[in-house]
SENU-854608 format. One line per field, with one value per residue (C-alpha): residue number from 0; residue in one letter; x, y, z. Coordinates in steps of 0.25 Angstrom, whole numbers, plus 5000, padded with zeros to 4 digits. Example, Ala and Ser with C-alpha at 12.3 -4.5 7.8 and 13.67 -1.06 7.14 Angstrom:
SENU-854608
pos <- c(0:1)
code <- c(A:S)
xx <- c(5049:5055)
yy <- c(4982:4996)
zz <- c(5031:5029)
***
This chain:
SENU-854608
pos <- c(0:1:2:3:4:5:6:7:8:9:10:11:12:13:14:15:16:17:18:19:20:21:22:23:24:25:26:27:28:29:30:31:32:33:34:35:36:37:38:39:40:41:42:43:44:45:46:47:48:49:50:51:52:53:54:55:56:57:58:59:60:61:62:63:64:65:66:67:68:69:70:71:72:73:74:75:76:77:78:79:80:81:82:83:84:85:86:87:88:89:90:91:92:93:94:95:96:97:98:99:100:101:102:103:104:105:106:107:108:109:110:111:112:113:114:115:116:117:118:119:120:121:122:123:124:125:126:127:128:129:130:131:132:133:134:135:136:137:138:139:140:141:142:143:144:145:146:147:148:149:150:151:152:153:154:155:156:157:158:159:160:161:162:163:164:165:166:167:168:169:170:171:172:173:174:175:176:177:178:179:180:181:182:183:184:185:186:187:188:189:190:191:192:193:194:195:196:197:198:199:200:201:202:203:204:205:206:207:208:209:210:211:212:213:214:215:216:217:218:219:220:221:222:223:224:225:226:227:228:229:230:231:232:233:234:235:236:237:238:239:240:241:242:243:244:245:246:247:248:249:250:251:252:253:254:255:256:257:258:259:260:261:262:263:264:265:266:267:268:269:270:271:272:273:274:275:276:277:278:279:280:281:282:283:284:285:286:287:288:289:290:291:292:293:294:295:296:297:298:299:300:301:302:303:304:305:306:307:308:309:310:311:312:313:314:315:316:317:318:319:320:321:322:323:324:325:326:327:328:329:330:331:332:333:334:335:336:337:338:339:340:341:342:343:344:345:346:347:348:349:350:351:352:353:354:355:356:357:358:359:360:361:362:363:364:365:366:367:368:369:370:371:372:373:374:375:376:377:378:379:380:381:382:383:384:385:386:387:388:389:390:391:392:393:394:395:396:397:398:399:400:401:402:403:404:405:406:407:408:409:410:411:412:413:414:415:416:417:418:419:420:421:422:423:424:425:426:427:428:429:430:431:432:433:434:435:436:437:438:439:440:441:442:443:444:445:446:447:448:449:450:451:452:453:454:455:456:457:458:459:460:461:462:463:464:465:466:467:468:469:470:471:472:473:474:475:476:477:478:479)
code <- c(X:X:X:X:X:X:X:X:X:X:X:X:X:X:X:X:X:X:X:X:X:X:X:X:X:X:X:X:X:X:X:X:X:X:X:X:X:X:X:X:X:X:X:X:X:X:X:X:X:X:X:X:X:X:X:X:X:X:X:X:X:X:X:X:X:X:X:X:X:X:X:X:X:X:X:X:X:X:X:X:X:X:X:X:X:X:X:X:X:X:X:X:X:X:X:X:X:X:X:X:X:X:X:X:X:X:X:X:X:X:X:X:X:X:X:X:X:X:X:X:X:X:X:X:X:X:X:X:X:X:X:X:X:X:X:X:X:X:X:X:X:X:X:X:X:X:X:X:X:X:X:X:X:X:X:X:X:X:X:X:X:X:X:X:X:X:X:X:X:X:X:X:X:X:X:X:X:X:X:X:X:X:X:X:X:X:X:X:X:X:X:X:X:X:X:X:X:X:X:X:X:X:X:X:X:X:X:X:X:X:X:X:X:X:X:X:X:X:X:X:X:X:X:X:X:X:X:X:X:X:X:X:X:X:X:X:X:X:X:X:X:X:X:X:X:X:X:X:X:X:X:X:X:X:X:X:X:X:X:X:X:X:X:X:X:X:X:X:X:X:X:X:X:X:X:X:X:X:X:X:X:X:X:X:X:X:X:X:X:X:X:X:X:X:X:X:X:X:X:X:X:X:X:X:X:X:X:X:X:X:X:X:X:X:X:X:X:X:X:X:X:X:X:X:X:X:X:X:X:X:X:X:X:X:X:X:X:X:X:X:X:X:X:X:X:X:X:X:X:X:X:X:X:X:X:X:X:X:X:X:X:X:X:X:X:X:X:X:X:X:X:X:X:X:X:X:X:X:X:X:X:X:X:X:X:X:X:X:X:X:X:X:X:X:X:X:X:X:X:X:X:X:X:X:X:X:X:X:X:X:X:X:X:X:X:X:X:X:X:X:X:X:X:X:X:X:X:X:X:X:X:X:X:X:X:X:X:X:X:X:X:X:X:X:X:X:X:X:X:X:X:X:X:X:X:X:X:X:X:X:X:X:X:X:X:X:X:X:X:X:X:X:X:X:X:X:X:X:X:X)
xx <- c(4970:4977:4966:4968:4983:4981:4973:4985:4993:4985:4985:4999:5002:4992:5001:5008:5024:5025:5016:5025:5027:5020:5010:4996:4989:4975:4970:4955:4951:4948:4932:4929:4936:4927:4915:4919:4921:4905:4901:4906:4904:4917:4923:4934:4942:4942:4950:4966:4971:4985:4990:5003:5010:5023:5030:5022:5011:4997:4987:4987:4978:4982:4970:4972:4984:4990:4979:4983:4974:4976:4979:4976:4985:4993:5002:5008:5014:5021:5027:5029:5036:5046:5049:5055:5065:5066:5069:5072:5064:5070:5071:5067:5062:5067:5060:5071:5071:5081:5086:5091:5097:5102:5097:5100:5092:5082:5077:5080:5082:5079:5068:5065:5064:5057:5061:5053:5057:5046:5042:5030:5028:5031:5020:5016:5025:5038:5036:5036:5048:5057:5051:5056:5069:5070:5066:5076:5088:5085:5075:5062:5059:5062:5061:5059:5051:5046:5051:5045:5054:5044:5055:5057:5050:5046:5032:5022:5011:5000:4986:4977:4970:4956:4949:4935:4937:4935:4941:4956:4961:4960:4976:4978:4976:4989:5000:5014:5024:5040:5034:5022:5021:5011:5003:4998:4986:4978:4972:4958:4953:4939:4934:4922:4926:4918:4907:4918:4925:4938:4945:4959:4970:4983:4992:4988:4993:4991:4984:4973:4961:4951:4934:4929:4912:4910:4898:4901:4890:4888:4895:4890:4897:4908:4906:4915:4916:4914:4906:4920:4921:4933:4932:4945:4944:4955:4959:4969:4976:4974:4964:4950:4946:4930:4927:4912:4904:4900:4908:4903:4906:4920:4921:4933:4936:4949:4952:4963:4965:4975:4973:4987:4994:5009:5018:5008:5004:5021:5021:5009:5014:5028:5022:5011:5022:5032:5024:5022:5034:5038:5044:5039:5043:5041:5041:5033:5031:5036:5043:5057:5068:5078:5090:5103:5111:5099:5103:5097:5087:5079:5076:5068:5065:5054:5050:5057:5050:5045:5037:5033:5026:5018:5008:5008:5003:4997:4989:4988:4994:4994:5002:5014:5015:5015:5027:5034:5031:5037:5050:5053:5052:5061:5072:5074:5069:5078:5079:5069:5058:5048:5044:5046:5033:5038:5053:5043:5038:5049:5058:5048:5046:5061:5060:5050:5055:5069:5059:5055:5041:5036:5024:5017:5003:5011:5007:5014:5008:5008:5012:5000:4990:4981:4981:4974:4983:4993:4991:4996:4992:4989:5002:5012:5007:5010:5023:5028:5021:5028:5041:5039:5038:5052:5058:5068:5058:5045:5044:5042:5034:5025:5022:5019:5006:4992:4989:4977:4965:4976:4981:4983:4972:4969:4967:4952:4951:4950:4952:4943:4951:4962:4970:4971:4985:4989:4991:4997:4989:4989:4976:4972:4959:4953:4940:4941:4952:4954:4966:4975:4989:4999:5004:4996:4997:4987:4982:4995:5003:5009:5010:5004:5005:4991:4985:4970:4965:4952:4951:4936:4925:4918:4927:4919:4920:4934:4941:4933:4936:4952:4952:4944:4958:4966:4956:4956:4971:4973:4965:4976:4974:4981:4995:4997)
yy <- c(5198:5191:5180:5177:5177:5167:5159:5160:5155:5144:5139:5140:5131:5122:5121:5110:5111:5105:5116:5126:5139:5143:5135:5142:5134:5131:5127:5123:5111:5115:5118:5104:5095:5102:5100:5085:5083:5090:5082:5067:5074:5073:5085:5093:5088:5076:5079:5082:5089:5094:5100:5104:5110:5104:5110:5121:5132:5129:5129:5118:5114:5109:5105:5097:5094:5091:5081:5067:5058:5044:5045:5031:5025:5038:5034:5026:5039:5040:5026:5026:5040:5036:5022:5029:5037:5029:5014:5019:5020:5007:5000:4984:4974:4960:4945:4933:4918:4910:4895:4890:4876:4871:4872:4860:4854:4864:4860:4870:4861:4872:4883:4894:4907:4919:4932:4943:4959:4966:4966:4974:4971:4955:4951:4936:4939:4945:4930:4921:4928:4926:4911:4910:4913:4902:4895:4899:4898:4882:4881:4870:4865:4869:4859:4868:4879:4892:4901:4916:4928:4938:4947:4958:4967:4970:4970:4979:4976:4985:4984:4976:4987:4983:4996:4991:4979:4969:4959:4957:4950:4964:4965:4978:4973:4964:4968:4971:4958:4955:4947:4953:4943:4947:4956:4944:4946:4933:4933:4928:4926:4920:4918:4910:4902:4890:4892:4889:4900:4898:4905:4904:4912:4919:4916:4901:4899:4886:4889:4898:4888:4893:4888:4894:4896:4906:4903:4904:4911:4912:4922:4938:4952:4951:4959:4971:4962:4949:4942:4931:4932:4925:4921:4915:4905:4901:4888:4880:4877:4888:4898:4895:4906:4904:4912:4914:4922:4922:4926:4925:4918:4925:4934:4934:4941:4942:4947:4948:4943:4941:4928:4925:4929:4933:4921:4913:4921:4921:4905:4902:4912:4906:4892:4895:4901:4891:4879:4887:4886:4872:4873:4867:4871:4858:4865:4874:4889:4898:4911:4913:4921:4919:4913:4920:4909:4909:4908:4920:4911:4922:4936:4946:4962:4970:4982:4995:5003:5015:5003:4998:5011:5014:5000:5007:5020:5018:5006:5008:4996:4995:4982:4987:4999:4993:4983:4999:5004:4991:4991:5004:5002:4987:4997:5004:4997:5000:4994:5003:5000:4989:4986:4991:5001:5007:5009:5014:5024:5027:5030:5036:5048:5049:5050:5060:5069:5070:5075:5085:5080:5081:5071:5070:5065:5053:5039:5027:5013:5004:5014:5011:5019:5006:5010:5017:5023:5030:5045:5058:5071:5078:5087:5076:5068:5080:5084:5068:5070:5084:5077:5065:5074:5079:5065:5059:5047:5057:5052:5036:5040:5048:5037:5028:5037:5033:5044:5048:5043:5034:5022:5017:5021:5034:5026:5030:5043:5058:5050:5059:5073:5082:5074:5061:5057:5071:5067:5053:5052:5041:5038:5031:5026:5020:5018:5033:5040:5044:5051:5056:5061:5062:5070:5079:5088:5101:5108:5116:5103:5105:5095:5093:5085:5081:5075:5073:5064:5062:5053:5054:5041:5042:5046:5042:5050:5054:5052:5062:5073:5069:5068:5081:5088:5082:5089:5101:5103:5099:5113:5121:5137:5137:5142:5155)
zz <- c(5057:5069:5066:5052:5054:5063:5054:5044:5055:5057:5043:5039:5051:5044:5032:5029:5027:5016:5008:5000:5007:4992:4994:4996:5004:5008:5022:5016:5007:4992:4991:4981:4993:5004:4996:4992:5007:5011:5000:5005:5021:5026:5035:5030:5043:5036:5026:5026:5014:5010:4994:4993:4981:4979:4966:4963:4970:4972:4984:4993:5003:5019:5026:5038:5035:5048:5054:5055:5046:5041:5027:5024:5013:5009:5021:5010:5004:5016:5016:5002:5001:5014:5009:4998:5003:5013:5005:4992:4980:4975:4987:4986:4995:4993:4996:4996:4996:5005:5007:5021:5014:5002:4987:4979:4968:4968:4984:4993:5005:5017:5018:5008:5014:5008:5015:5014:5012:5014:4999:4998:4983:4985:4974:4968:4956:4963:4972:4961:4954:4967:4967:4954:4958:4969:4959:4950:4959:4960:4970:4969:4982:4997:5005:5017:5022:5014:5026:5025:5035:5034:5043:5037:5042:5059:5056:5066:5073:5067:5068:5058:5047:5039:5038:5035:5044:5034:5023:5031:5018:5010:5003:5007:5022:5019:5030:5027:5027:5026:5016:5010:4998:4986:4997:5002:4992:4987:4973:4971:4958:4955:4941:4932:4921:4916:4927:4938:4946:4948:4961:4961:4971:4969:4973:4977:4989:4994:5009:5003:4998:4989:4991:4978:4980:4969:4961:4945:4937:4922:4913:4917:4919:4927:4941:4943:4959:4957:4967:4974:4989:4997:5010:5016:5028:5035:5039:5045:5034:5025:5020:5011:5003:5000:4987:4985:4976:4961:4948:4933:4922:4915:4928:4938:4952:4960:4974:4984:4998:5010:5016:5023:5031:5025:5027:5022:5008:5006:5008:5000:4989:4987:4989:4978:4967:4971:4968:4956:4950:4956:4969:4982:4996:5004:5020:5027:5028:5040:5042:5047:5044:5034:5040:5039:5031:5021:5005:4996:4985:4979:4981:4975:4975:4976:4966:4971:4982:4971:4965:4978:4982:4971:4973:4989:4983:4971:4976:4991:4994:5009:5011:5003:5011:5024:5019:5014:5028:5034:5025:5028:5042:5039:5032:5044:5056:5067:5081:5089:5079:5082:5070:5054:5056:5067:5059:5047:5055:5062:5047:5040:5050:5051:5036:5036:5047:5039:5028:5039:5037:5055:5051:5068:5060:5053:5059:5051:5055:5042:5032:5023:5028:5029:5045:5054:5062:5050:5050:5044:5041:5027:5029:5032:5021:5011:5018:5013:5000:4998:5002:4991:4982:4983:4986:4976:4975:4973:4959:4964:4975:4967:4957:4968:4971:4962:4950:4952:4942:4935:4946:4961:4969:4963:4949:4950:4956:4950:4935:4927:4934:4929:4942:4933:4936:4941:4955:4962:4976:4986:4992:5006:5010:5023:5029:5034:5027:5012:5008:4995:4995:4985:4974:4963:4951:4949:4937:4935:4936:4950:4960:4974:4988:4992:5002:5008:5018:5023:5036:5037:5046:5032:5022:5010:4997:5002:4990:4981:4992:4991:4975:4976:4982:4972:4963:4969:4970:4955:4952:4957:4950:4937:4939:4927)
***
């Protein structure tokens, strides 16, 4: 007796917090995920699992809920979900022009300066419309310097991340910038017409040089992967991208790379639109701070944070969640913090503590998850989720989270299941760790907080076992 007691003991200590006192609760994983786990051979201590009713009864499940794991990209719920109450729902981030001379007769007889806020959502299309401006407040010709102040933000010095050791110019390798312009992304597009392939390169900035050596072949069946390769050499004066391979007659294949560095993909971007719509700037380009005497030409706003965070989760975009993580720490750097991550972290676990949510496993470095030093354990992570949900903004942060079998990164998973669109759940993925949280409905229309994350050396499979507990937990017993 004294034995079983203790067991009992033992178990409710295991319990996370956040569960109900209502709640029954299940310290073993459902019999389908531990035969989807045998099956792909992948120990059950690989796996952390927490399902937490939050309006209604049901049986949840805690299983190794209090290890500390790397959740991989689900650390973006944490940064999404505190940069919401902690900058606003509608807050902005803002990119300006100023002149340090004279305007007259459409020659702006100094230096432009383009100062950067830490827009995370600074596209192609945002850029030319604040070029038009300049343009319409009378400007033609600089006859100075394009000057970028990239100041804004007190960046770290974090370690470089490329989990398979490869292609460095992948996108989502971009690093966060005061002035992240466009992601730094280059469009390539290859395509056959007339027996000749044409390779052209958006935007077209000037230092980026194009040796096009794909072979043209007669009319066929397009390729779901066309056969174009780019190589980028760099040089003294630029870079040369030679593009090899061959593409059919009719057929066409795009790809994206990072090649600059950011002041120089900010520079050759304005250039490029610039001479688009007429205007010439005749000096060099450099970085410098505004100066204080400065005249305001143009500025121009970003989408409001809720529409921020939905291309982080929905899309897992790594880049713009490092430039959140960033701006909070920018909002409230202080003088002990040494740089804006360190204030990020630093807020963030004030935040959450004022939230009574003790998280000791909760490791912050980039924000992303796109690290491997970023950890939590299953409980802390459904603690936050269980405190989203009865946030004032739960209803933005919840729409920023992929539906499942319908878009974002879940567009393609559990499509032919009762689960279609029942349940919004953020996914995370590196070389050894797979992982889901989020929110779901079950078959009696109530709704849940799970999470599950497998850090595992050979995780493959992984996402069947985790789409299996989302199963699992939609089959809750009917309620009479």
């Amino acid at each position: 007796m004294l034995k079983t007691l203790r067991h009992l003991a033992i178990a409710t200590l295991l319990i996370p917090s956040a569960l109900p006192l209502h709640a029954a609760v299940s310290t073993t994983l459902p019999t389908k995920v531990q035969q989807a786990l045998k099956a792909n051979k992948i120990s059950p201590q690989s796996i952390s699992v927490v399902t937490l009713p939050l309006n209604a009864r049901g049986n949840g499940t805690v299983f190794n809920a209090d290890v500390s794991v790397n959740p991989a990209s689900t650390m973006k719920l944490v940064t999404t979900y505190a940069a919401l109450e902690l900058l606003g729902p509608t807050h902005q981030w803002k990119t300006e022009f100023y002149a340090d001379g004279p305007l007259k007769d459409g020659v702006l007889n100094g230096n432009l300066f383009l100062k950067g806020g830490g827009d995370p959502k600074l596209n192609m299309e945002k850029l030319w419309l604040l070029l038009r401006d300049l343009r319409a407040n009378g400007v033609r010709q600089v006859s100075g310097d394009l000057v970028l102040d990239r100041s804004h933000f007190n960046q770290p010095a974090l370690p470089t991340f490329n989990d398979d050791g490869g292609d460095a110019n992948k996108p989502f390798l971009v690093k966060p910038d005061s002035l992240l312009v466009n992601l730094k992304a280059l469009r390539f597009i290859a395509r056959t017409e007339g027996g000749k392939v044409q390779v052209a390169i958006e935007p077209p900035i000037a230092d980026i040089r194009i040796d096009n050596r794909v072979k043209a072949l007669p009319a066929a069946k397009c390729p779901g992967w066309p056969d174009v390769r780019y190589n980028p050499v760099t040089e003294f004066d630029g870079t040369t991208v030679i593009v090899t391979g061959k593409l059919a007659e009719g057929c066409s294949s795009q790809t994206y790379l990072s090649l600059l560095d950011h002041p120089s993909y900010a520079a050759g971007a304005i250039r490029a639109i610039w001479q688009e719509l007429g205007g010439s700037i005749i000096g060099a380009d450099r970085l410098a701070e505004v100066p204080k005497d400065a005249r305001l030409l143009a500025r121009t706003f970003s989408p409001d944070l809720s529409e921020i965070i939905r291309d982080i989760n929905k899309y897992s975009n790594n880049t713009m969640a490092r430039q959140l993580f960033l701006s909070i720490g920018a909002q409230f750097r202080n003088e002990t913090d040494a740089d804006d991550a360190i204030a990020a972290q630093r807020v963030i676990r004030s935040w959450l503590a004022r939230k009574n949510i003790i998280a000791p496993h909760l490791v912050m470095e980039n924000g992303s998850g796109l690290s491997r030093a970023e950890r939590v354990s299953a409980n802390e992570l459904a603690k936050m989720l269980q405190a989203a949900w009865k946030s004032p903004y739960a209803a933005e942060f919840m729409s920023s989270l992929p539906l499942v079998g319908m878009d974002g990164t879940m567009r393609k998973r559990l499509r032919n299941t009762p689960l279609l669109g029942e349940a919004r759940i953020k996914t995370g993925t590196l070389n050894n760790v797979r992982a889901i949280a989020g929110y779901s409905r079950d078959s009696n229309g109530n709704s849940w907080a799970v999470v599950a994350i497998l850090n595992d050396p050979r995780p493959w499979g992984a996402s069947s076992i985790l789409d299996q507990v989302l199963v699992d937990l939609y089959r809750q017993p009917k309620v009479k």
